[in-house]
Every structure is written in structure tokens, then in C-alpha cells.
C-alpha positions, 0 to 999 in steps of 0.5 A: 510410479509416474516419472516427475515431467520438468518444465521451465517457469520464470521467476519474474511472472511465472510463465511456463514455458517447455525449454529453456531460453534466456530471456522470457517471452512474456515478460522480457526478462533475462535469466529469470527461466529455471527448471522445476519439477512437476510434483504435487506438493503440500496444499496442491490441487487434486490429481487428474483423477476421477472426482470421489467423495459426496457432493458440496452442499447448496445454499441461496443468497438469501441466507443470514450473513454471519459477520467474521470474528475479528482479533483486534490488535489494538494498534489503531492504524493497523486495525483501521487498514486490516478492516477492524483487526485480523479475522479468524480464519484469513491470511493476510500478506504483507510486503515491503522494501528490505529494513522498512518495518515489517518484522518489526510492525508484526512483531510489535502486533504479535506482542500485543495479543499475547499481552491480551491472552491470545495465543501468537505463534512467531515463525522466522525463516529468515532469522534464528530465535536469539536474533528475533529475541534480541529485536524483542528485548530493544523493543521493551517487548521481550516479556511478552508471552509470544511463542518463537520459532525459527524453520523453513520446511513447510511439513514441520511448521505445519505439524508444530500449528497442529500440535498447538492447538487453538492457534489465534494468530500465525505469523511466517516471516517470510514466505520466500524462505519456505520449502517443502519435501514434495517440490523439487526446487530451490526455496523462493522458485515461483513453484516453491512459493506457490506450493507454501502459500497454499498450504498455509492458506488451506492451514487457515481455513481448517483450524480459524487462525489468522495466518500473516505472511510477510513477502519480499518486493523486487526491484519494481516494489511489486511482492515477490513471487506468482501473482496467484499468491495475492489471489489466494489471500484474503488480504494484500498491504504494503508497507512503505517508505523512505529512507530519508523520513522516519514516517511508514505506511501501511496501505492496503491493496486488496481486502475481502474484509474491509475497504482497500486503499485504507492507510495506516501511518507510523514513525519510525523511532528507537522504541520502535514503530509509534502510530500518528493519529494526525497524519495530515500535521505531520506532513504539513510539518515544516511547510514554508507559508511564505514560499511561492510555488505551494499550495496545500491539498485536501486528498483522500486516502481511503475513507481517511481525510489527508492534507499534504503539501505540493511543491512545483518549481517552474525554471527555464530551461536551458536545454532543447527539450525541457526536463519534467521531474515528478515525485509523488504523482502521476508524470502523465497527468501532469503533461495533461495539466501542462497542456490544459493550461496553455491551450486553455488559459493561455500560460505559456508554461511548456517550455520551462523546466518543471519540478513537482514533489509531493511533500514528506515523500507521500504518493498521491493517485487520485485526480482531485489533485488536479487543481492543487498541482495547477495552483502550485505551478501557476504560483510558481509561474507568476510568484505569486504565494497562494493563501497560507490558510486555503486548501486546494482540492478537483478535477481538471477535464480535458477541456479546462472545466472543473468536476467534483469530487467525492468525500468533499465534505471529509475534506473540508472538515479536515481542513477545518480542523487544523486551521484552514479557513478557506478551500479552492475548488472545482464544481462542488457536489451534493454534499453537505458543506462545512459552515466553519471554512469558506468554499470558493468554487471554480467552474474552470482552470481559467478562472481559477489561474485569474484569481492567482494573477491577482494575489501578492507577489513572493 
């Protein structure tokens, strides 16, 4: 019998290295280096052997696509940021912080199918059943016909799938807690987890069930593990949130069966997680109409229209170098609105200290926001209060101009229909306009800075 050969992997990015070091080379992290066995393990490669068996069967592109059978929760934003619901067959891994509402989430999904006649199996690795039994009956959910386990070794969850057959979805909570016989290291070493993603997933693939994994984030909020866990899934979502708003979103990175970048939004109460079929009125909750510095954007999130306030506070500064504090968006993007606006338009804004936040604590990553974070800024600049029934929406370029943006007749119509009457623009699009709001475009930021000059003061 071959002797098991050790090498050295990071926990942090898996690099391989062949002696040990205290700090990775690739990724520069200290300590992060452990010794792990070499070792086949449950669902691993084939061996360095000579290839048997019978060939795989070829087919054209031209075939008949089939459409994948879909479980559907009946959670409408959990079905809309899946794709429709959970697909036979898929694995699905979800991440977020530690308390945020993930077992919570699933455990709410995973009643509602039982309740509906599907067979739902609930593994927890990080908690005994009475503990998951007690989350279920705070919940109202504790009559729900949901199968419960609690283990961590990887042979035995999977010979409990085989011996229940007709499986429709499995839930393991979490994937850093498993471990299996063949691998020779501590639960949650990138080899570990690697190994127990794999079989779950060849799992999947064999018998049809919906397999959800729950992952844990590090400090960086990226999931915990080898990034070769997200490859082998068919789909990747985010839970996230903040402490200080009762609010969740579920926002989907990687989807091979339906759009990524899909958001779901929940609040957080004591009965446990209740969607928000309006997310764009909660976020627009509170607002001060009268305040300066606020200007409302129309974004996208998705396919899903969205409107959310953006705050700047323009202070001077006291200090040499002028503080930029930014929540919710790009810091690089907004030295770019910073610049385009004095060298373009004049303002003389550099030397203050600015302040800009996305209300209700959202992350915004799209360029069409361009023009409501220069509209807040010069409304903060000047005093002037922006129209409290405009939505602001497009793309600064470099030289001061404005571009259009996709999804604008979504916008509008979004806007439409919680009262706003009116939208500050760049270059409109092809698109067909909503006749209910009046567009008001803009070929460059100066332009639009002349229009906020000429509004009342705060």
C-alpha cells in the first residue's frame, strides 16, 4: 500500500505549498498554512490510473432542450433570487455573517415543502436536534413534517440520503462542520471541505435532490473555504445585512439556472423572516423630503426595479487632507465624480469633507448612479433641496457627458408607482417611456449642476 505523501495548503486560498511557512506566499496571510494528508476521499477525482470503462456518448447542439424540474417554495423572493425554485438535481450554496438568518431562511423554506408533500431532509452539523426543534417551534413551524438530523461525518449522512429514497430536498447546515474517514485532517481544512462539497454534490447529481449547502464568511465576507466549492455548485447566494436594520437580502452571485444578481429582500421580525414585496417603500422609509443633500435613485438590482435614497454631507474640512467616508457605494467612483465636477463644471468641492451613504444600509454597484450621488453632493454644496417627487437616475463619463442606461423604462415605471412625477436623467435610451412621470434629460453634469443652482434654498 502506497504511503500517504503530506502537503501544506492554506486555509485562506488554498495554495499548495511543499514546506511549511508562516506566511502564504500567495495570498500573504500569516498562520493560515496547515499539513494535510494526501488521500483520495469521498467524491474525489479518479486515480492516476489507466482510463477503463466504455466511452461517454456524444450528441449535437441541435438537440431538444429540456427545461429543469423545479421545486418551488412558495417563499416568492426566495423563488425569484433561485430562478423560479430549487431545481432537481442542483446544489446551491449559501453564505452569510454568523446570526444573520440563514438557518432560519431554510428552515422556514424547508417547512414549507413538507407542508406541501415533498420530502425534506434538515442535517445540522452545527446544532443538536432539540436545538433546531426549539428555533422550529419559536417559529410556528414545529408541526411540519420535516425529517431532522443532526452529524457531521460525511459516510453516514450519505448512507442516511440512500436509505431515504426519493429525497426532494437536502439541506446541510453547515459545510465547514463536515468531515469524512478518507481525509486525514480537521473539519473545516480546505481539503476537508473540498472533499464533502464534492460528494454531496456527485450526491445530487445521482439521485435528483436539491442539495443546499450553508457556508460560513470570513472576515472579508467572501464564504469560507476553496474557491473551487463555488465552482462546483450550480448556484452561489448571499445572505446579507446589518445588525442595526431588521431588513435581509438574499442576492444571488453565480446561477446556472436563472439571472445572477437577482435580490430577494426580507425583515427580519419575531416570527421569523417576512418577504417585502415593496422593497423600494421600505428603503424610502423615513426619508426627509425637506433636508438638502438627498436625492432619490432609480437603480436595478437584477431584473427588479429598486428606488433608494442617497445621503452626502459636503463639510469643510479642518484637516490638510479632506476625509472621504462612503457607505453603500463605490469610494473610487465617487473621486471620479469629485474630479469630473471640478474640472468640468467648476464646483469647487475637493477640499471639503465629504460624506456619502446609501440609505437603510443597501450596496449599490451599478454606474447609473452616478447622477444621484452628484445631484446629492451639489444639493449639499449649495443647499439647495432637490424636488421631493424626482428620482434621479445615469452615467457620468469622463469628460462630464452623460450615457444611458439600460432597464429605463423599469425605472420609470417603478417610480411611477410610488408617486414620483418627475426623473433627472442623462441621454435617454431607445426604450419606450412611461407617459405617467416626466423625463427630464440631461446631455452633461453641467447642465444638470445649472438646474440644481436654480432651486430654493434648505
Amino acid at each position: 500500500m502506497a504511503k500517504n505523501r503530506s502537503t501544506f495548503i492554506c486555509q485562506s486560498c488554498a495554495a499548495i505549498s511543499t514546506q511549511w511557512a508562516g506566511r502564504c506566499e500567495a495570498c500573504g496571510e500569516w498562520n493560515s498554512i496547515i499539513e494535510e494528508l494526501q488521500n483520495t476521499g469521498v467524491g474525489s477525482g479518479p486515480k492516476a490510473t489507466k482510463a477503463s470503462g466504455k466511452p461517454a456518448q456524444l450528441s449535437s447542439l441541435s438537440g431538444k432542450p429540456e427545461d429543469a424540474e423545479r421545486i418551488i417554495s412558495g417563499l416568492a423572493e426566495l423563488d425569484r433570487v433561485s430562478g423560479g425554485g430549487f431545481v432537481k438535481g442542483s446544489t446551491m450554496l449559501v453564505g452569510g455573517d454568523p446570526g444573520i438568518g440563514k438557518s432560519t431562511l431554510l428552515l422556514q423554506a424547508a417547512s414549507a415543502l413538507a407542508n406541501k408533500g415533498y420530502s425534506v431532509i434538515y442535517i445540522s452539523g452545527e446544532e443538536a436536534i432539540a436545538q433546531v426543534q426549539l428555533r422550529a417551534k419559536r417559529l410556528g413551524l414545529a408541526n411540519s413534517p420535516v425529517k431532522l438530523a443532526s452529524e457531521t461525518n460525511v459516510e453516514i449522512i450519505l448512507s442516511t440520503l440512500e436509505h431515504q429514497n426519493g429525497a426532494d430536498l437536502v439541506i446541510i447546515d453547515s459545510i465547514q462542520t463536515l468531515w469524512t474517514e478518507r481525509v486525514d485532517s480537521a473539519p473545516g481544512t480546505v481539503t476537508q471541505v473540498r472533499t464533502s462539497a464534492q460528494a454531496l454534490t456527485r450526491f445530487a447529481k445521482k439521485s435528483g435532490a436539491a442539495v443546499v449547502l450553508v457556508g460560513h464568511v470570513t472576515k472579508d465576507g467572501q464564504i469560507a473555504g476553496p474557491r473551487v466549492v463555488e465552482h462546483m455548485v450550480d448556484a452561489v447566494v448571499y445572505f446579507e445585512g446589518d445588525a442595526s436594520h431588521t431588513y435581509r437580502i438574499l442576492r444571488a452571485v453565480k446561477n446556472r439556472y436563472g439571472a445572477t444578481d437577482e435580490i430577494g429582500v426580507f425583515e427580519m421580525t419575531q416570527k421569523g423572516l417576512s418577504e417585502v414585496s415593496n422593497p423600494s417603500a421600505l428603503f424610502l422609509d423615513q426619508r426627509d423630503e425637506s433636508a438638502t443633500g438627498c436625492a432619490v435613485f432609480a437603480g436595478m438590482e437584477g431584473t427588479r426595479p429598486l428606488l433608494v435614497e442617497i445621503q452626502a454631507l459636503v463639510a469643510p474640512s479642518p484637516l490638510g487632507t479632506p476625509r472621504r467616508a462612503v457607505v453603500g457605494w463605490d469610494s473610487s467612483r465617487l473621486s471620479m465624480i469629485l474630479a469630473v465636477l471640478e474640472t468640468h463644471c467648476g464646483v469647487k468641492i475637493g477640499a471639503n469633507d465629504i460624506y456619502l451613504n446609501v440609505a437603510g444600509g443597501l450596496k449599490i454597484s451599478e454606474p447609473a448612479a452616478d447622477m444621484a450621488v452628484a445631484a446629492a453632493l451639489i444639493s449639499s454644496l449649495t443647499n439647495r433641496v432637490l424636488p421631493k417627487e424626482a428620482v434621479f437616475f445615469g452615467e457620468i463619463s469622463l469628460s462630464g457627458g452623460t450615457r444611458a442606461v439600460v432597464h429605463s423604462a423599469l425605472r420609470l415605471r417603478e417610480a411611477a408607482k410610488l408617486g414620483f412625477t418627475s426623473a433627472y436623467s442623462g441621454k435617454f435610451s431607445s426604450e419606450k417611456t412611461n407617459a405617467a412621470i416626466k423625463l427630464i434629460e440631461f446631455a452633461d453634469l453641467l447642465a444638470l449642476v445649472s438646474k440644481i443652482g436654480s432651486f430654493k434654498d434648505g
